[in-house]
mmCIF file as gemmi writes it, N, C-alpha and C atoms, coordinates in Angstrom:
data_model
loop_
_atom_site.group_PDB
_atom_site.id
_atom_site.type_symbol
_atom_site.label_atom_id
_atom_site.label_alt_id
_atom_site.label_comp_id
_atom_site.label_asym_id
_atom_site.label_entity_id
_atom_site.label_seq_id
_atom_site.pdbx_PDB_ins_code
_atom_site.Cartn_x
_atom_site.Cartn_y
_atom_site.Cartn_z
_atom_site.occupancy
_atom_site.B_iso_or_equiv
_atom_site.pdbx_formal_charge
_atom_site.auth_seq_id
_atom_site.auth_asym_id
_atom_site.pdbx_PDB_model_num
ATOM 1 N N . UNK Axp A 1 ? 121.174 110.749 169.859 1 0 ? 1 A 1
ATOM 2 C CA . UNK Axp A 1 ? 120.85 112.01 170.514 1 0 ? 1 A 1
ATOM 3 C C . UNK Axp A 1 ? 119.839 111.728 171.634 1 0 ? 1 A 1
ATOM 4 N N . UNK Axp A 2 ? 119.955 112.22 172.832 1 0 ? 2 A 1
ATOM 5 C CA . UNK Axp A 2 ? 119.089 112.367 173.639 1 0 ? 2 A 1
ATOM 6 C C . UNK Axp A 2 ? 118.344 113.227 173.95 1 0 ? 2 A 1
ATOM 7 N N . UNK Axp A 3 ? 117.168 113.07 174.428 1 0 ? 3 A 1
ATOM 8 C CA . UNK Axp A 3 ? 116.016 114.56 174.593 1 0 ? 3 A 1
ATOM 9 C C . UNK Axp A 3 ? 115.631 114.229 175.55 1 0 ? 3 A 1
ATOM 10 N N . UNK Axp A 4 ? 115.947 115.752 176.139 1 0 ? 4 A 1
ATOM 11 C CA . UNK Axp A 4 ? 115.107 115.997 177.557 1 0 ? 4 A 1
ATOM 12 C C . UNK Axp A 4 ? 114.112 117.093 177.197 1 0 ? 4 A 1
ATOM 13 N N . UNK Axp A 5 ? 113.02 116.339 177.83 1 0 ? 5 A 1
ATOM 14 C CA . UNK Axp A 5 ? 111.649 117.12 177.709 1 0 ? 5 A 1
ATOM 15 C C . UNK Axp A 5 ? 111.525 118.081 178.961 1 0 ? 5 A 1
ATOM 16 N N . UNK Axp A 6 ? 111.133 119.348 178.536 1 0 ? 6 A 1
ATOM 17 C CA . UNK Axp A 6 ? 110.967 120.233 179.797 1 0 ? 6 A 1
ATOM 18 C C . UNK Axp A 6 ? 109.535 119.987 180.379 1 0 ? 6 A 1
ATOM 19 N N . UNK Axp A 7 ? 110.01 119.925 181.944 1 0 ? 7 A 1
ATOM 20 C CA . UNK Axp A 7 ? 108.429 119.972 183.015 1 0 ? 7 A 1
ATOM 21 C C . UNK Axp A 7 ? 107.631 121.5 182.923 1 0 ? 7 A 1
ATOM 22 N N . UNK Axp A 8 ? 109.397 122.512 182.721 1 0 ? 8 A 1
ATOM 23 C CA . UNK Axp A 8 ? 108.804 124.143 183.784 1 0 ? 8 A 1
ATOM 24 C C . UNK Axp A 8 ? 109.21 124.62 181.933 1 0 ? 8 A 1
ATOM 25 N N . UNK Axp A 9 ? 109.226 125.665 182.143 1 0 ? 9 A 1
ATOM 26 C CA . UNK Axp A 9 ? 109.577 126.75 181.321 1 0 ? 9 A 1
ATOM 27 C C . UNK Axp A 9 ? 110.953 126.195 180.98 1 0 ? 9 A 1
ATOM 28 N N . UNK Axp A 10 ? 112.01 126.259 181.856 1 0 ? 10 A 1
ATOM 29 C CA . UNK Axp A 10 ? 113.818 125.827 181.556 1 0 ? 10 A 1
ATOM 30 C C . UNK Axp A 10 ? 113.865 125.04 182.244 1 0 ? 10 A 1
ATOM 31 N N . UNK Axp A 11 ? 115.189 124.382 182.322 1 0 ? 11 A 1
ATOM 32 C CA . UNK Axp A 11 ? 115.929 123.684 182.76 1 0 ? 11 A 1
ATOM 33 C C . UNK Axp A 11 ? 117.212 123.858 183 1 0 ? 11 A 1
ATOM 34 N N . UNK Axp A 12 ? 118.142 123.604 184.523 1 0 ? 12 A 1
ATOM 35 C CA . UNK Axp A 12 ? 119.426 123.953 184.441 1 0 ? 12 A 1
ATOM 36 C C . UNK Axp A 12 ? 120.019 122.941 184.067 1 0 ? 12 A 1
ATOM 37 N N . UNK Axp A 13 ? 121.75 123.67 183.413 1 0 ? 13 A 1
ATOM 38 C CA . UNK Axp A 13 ? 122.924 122.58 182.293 1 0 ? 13 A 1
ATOM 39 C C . UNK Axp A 13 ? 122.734 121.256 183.625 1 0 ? 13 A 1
ATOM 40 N N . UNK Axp A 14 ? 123.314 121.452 184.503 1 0 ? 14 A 1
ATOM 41 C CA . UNK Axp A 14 ? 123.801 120.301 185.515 1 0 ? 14 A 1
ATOM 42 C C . UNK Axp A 14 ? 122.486 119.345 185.696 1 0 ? 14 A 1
ATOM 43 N N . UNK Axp A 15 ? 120.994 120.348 186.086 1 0 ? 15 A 1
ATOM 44 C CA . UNK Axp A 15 ? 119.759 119.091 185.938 1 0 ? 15 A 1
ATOM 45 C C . UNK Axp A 15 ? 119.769 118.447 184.402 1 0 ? 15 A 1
ATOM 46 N N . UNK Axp A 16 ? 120.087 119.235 183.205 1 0 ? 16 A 1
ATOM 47 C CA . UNK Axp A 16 ? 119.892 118.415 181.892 1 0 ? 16 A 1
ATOM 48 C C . UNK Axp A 16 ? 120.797 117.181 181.991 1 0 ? 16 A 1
ATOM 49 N N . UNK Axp A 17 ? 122.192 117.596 181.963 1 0 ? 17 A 1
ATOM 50 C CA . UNK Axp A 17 ? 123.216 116.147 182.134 1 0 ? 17 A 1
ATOM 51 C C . UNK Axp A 17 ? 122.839 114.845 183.108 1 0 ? 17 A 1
ATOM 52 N N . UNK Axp A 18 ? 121.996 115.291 183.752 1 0 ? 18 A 1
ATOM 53 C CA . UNK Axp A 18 ? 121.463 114.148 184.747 1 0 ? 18 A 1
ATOM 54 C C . UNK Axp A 18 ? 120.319 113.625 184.377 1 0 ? 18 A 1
ATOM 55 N N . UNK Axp A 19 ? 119.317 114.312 184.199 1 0 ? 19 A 1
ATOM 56 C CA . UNK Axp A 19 ? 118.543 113.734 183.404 1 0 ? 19 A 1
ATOM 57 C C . UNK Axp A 19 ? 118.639 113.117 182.077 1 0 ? 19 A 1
ATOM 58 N N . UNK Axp A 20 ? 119.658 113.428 181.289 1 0 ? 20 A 1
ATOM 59 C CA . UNK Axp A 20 ? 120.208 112.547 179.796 1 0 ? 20 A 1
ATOM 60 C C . UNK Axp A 20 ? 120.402 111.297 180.076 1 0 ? 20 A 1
ATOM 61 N N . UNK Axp A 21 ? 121.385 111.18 181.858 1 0 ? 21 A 1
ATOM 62 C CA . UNK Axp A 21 ? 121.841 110.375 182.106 1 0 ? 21 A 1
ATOM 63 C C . UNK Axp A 21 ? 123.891 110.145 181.666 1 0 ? 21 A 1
ATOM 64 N N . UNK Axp A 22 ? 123.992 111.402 181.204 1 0 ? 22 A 1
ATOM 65 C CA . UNK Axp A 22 ? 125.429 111.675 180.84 1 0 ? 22 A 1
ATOM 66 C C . UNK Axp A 22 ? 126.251 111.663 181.982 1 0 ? 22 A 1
ATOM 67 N N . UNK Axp A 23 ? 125.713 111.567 183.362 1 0 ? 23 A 1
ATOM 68 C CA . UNK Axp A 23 ? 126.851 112.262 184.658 1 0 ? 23 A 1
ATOM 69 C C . UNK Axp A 23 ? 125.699 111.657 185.754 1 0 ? 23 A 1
ATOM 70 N N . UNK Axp A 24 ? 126.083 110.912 186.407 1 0 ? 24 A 1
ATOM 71 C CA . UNK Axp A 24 ? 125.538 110.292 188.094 1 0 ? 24 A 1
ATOM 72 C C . UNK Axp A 24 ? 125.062 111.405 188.726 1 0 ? 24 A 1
ATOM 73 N N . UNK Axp A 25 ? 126.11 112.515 189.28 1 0 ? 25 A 1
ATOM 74 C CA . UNK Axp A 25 ? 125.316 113.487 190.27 1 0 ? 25 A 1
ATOM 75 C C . UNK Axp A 25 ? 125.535 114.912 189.827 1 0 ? 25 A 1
ATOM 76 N N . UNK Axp A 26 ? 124.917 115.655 190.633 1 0 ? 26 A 1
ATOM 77 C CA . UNK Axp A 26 ? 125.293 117.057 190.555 1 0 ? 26 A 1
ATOM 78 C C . UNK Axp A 26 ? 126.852 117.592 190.745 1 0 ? 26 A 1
ATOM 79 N N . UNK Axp A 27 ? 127.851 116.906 191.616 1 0 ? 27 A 1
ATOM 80 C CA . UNK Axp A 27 ? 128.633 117.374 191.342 1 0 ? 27 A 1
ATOM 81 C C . UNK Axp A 27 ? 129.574 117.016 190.381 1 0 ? 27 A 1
ATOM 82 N N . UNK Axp A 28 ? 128.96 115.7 189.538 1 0 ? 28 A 1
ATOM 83 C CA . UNK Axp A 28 ? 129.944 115.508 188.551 1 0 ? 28 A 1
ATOM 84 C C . UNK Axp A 28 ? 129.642 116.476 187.175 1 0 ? 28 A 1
ATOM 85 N N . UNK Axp A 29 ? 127.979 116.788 187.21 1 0 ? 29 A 1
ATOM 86 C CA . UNK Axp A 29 ? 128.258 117.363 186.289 1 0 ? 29 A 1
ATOM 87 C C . UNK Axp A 29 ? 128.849 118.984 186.406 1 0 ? 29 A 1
ATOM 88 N N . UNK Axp A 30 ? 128.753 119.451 187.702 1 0 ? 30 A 1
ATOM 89 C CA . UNK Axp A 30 ? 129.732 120.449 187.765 1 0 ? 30 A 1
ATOM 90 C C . UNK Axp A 30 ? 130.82 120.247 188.22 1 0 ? 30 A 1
ATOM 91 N N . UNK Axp A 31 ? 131.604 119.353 187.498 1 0 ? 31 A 1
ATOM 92 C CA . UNK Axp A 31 ? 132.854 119.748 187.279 1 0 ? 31 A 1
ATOM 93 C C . UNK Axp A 31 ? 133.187 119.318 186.328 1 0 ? 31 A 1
ATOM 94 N N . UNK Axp A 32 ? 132.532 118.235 185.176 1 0 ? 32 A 1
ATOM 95 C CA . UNK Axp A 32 ? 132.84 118.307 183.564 1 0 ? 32 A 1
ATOM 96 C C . UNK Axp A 32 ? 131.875 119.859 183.017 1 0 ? 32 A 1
ATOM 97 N N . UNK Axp A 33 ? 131.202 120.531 183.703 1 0 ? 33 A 1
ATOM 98 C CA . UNK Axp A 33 ? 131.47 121.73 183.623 1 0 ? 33 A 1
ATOM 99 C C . UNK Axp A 33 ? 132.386 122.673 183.181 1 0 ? 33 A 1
ATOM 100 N N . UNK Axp A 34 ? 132.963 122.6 185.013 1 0 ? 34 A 1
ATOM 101 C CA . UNK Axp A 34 ? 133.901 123.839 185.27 1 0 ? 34 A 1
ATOM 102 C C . UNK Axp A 34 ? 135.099 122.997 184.194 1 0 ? 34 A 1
ATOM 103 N N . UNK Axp A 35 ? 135.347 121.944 184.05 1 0 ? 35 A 1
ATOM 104 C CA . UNK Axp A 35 ? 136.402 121.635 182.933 1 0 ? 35 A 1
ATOM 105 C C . UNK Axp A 35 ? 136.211 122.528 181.639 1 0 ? 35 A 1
ATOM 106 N N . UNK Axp A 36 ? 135.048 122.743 181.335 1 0 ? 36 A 1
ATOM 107 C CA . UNK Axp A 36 ? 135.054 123.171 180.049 1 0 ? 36 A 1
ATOM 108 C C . UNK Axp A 36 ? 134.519 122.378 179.163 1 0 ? 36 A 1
ATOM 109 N N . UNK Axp A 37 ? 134.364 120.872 179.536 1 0 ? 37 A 1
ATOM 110 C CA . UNK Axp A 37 ? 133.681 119.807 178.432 1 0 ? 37 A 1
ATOM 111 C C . UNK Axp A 37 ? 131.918 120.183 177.842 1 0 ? 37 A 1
ATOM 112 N N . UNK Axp A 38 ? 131.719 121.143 178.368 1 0 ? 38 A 1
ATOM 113 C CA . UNK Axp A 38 ? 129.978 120.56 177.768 1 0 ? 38 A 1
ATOM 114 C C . UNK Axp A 38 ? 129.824 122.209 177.174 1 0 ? 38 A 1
ATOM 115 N N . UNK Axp A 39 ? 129.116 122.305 175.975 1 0 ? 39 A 1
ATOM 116 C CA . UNK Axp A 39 ? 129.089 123.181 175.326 1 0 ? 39 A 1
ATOM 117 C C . UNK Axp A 39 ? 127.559 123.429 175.513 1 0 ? 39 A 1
ATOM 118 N N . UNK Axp A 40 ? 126.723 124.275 174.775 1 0 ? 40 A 1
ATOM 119 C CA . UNK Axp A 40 ? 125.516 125.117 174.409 1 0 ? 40 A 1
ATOM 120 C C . UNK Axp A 40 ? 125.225 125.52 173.124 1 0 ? 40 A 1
ATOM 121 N N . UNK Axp A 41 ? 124.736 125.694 172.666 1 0 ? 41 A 1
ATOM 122 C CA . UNK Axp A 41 ? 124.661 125.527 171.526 1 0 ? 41 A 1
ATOM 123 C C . UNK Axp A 41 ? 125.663 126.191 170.746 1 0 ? 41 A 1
ATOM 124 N N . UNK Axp A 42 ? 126.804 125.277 170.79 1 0 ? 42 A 1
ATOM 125 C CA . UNK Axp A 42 ? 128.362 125.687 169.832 1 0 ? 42 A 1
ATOM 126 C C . UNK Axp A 42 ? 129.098 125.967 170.941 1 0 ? 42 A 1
ATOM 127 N N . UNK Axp A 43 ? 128.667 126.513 171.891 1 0 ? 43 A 1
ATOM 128 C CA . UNK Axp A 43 ? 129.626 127.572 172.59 1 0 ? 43 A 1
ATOM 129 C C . UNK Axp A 43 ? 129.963 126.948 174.244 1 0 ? 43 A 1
ATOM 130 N N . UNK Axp A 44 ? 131.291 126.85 174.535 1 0 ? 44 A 1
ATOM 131 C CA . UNK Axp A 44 ? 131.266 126.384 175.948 1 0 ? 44 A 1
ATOM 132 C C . UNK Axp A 44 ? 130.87 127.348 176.846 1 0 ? 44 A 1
ATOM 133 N N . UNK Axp A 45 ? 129.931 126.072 177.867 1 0 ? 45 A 1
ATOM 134 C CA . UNK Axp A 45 ? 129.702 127.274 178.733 1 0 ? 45 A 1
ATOM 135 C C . UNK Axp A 45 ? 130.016 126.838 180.724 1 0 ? 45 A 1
ATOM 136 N N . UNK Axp A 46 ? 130.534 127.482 181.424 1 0 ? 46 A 1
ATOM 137 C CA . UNK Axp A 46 ? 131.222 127.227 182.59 1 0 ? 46 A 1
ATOM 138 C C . UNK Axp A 46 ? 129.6 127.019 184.13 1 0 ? 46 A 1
ATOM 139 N N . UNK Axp A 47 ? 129.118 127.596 183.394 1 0 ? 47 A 1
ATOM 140 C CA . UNK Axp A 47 ? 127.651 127.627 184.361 1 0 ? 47 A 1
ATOM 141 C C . UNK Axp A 47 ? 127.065 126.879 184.852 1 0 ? 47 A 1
ATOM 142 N N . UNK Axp A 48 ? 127.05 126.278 185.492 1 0 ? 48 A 1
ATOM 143 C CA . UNK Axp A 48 ? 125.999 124.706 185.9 1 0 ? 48 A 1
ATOM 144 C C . UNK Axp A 48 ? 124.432 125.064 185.994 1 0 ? 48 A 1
ATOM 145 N N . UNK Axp A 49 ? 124.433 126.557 186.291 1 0 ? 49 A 1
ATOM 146 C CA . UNK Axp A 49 ? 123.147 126.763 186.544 1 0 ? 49 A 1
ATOM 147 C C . UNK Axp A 49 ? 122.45 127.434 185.426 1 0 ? 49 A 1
ATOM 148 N N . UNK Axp A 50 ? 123.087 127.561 184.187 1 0 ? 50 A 1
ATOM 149 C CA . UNK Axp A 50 ? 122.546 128.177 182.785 1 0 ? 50 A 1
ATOM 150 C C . UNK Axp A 50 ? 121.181 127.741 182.177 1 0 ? 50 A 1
ATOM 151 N N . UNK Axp A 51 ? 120.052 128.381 182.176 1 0 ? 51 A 1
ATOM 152 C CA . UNK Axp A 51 ? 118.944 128.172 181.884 1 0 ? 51 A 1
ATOM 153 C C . UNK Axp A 51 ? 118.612 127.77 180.085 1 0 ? 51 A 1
ATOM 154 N N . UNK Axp A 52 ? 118.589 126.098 180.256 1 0 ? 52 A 1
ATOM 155 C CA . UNK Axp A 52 ? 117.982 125.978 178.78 1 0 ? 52 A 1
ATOM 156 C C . UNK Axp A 52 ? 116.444 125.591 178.617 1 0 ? 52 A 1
ATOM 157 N N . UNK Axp A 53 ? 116.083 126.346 177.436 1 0 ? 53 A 1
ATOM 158 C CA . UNK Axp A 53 ? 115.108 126.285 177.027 1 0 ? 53 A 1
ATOM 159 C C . UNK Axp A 53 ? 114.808 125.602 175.834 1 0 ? 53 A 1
ATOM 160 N N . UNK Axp A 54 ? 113.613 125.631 175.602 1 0 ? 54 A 1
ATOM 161 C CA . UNK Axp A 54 ? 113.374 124.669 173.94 1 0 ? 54 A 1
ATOM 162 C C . UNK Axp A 54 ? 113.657 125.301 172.925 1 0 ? 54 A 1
ATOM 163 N N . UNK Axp A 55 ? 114.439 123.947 172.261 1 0 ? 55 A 1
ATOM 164 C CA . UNK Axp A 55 ? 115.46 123.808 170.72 1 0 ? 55 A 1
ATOM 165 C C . UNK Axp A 55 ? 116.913 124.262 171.267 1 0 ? 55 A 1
ATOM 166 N N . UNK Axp A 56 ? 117.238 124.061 172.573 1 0 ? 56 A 1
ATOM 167 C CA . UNK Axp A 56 ? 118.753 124.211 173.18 1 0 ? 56 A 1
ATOM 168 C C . UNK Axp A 56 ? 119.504 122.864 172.955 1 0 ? 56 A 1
ATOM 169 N N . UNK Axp A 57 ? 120.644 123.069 172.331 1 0 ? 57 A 1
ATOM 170 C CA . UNK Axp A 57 ? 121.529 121.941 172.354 1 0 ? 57 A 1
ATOM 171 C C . UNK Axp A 57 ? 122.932 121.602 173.115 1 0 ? 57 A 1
ATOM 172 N N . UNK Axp A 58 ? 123.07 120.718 173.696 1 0 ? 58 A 1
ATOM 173 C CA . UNK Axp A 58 ? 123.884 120.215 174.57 1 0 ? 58 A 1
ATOM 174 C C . UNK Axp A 58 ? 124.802 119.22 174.103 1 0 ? 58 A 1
ATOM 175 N N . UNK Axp A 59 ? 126.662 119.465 174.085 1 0 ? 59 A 1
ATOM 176 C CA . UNK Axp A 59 ? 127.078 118.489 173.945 1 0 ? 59 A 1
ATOM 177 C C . UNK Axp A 59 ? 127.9 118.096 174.617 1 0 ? 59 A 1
ATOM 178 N N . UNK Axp A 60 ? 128.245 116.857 175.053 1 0 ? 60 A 1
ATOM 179 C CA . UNK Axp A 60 ? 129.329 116.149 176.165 1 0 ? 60 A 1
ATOM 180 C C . UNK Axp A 60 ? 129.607 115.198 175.724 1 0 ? 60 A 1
ATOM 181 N N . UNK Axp A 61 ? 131.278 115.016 175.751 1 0 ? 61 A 1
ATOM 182 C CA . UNK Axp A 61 ? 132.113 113.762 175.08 1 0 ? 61 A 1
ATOM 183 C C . UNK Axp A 61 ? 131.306 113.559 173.85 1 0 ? 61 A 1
ATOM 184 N N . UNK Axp A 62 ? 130.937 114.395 172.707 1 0 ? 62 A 1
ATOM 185 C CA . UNK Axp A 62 ? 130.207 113.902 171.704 1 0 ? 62 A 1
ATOM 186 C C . UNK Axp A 62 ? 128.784 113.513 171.811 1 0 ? 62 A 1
ATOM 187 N N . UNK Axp A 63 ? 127.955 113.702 172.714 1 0 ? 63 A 1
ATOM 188 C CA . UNK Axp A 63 ? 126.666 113.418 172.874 1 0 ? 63 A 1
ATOM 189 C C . UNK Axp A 63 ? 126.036 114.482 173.165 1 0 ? 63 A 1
ATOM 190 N N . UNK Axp A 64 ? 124.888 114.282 171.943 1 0 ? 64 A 1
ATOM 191 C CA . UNK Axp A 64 ? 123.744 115.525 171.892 1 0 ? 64 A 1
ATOM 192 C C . UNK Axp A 64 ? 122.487 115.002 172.508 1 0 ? 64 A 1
ATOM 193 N N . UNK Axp A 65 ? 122.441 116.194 173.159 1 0 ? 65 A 1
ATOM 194 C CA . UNK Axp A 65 ? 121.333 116.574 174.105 1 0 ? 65 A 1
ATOM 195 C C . UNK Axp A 65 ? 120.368 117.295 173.529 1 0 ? 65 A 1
ATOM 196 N N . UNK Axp A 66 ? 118.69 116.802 173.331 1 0 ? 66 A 1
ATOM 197 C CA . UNK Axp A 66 ? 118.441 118.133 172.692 1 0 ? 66 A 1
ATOM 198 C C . UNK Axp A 66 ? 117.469 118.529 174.003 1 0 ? 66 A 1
ATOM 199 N N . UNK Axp A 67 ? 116.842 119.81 174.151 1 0 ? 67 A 1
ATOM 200 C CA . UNK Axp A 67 ? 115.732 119.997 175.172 1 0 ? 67 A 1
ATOM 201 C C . UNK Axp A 67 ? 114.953 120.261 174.341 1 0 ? 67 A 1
ATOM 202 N N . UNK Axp A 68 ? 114.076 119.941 174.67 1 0 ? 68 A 1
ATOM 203 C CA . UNK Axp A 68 ? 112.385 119.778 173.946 1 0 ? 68 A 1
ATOM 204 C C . UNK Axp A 68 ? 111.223 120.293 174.681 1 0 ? 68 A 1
ATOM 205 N N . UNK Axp A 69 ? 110.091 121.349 174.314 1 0 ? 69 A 1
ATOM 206 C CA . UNK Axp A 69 ? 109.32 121.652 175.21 1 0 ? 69 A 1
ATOM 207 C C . UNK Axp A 69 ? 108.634 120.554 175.629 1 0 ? 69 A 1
């Protein structure tokens, strides 16, 4: 599992995947996005710009993300 620690209050899906290190740039992670691959906690979500906060979980191709304050 990987953890990304928050700087601000949130963090957006597309900055978390980059910072995990799951996806090179911004537009890759919006478009394993807009595919539908990366979920929220359980639930897919299409947003690149979806605000997570702490104890949010992230998963892609099987890899958990957690955000951490």
């Amino acid at each position: 599992m990987e953890v990304v620690k928050l700087r601000d209050e949130y963090i957006k899906l597309g900055q978390a995947l980059k910072a995990a290190g799951v996806v090179e740039t911004g537009s890759d992670a919006k478009e394993v996005i807009a595919k539908g691959a990366v979920t929220v906690n359980g639930e897919v979500d299409l947003r690149r710009g979806r605000k997570l906060y702490g104890g949010d979980i992230v998963v892609f191709h099987g890899e958990e993300i957690k955000i951490e304050d």
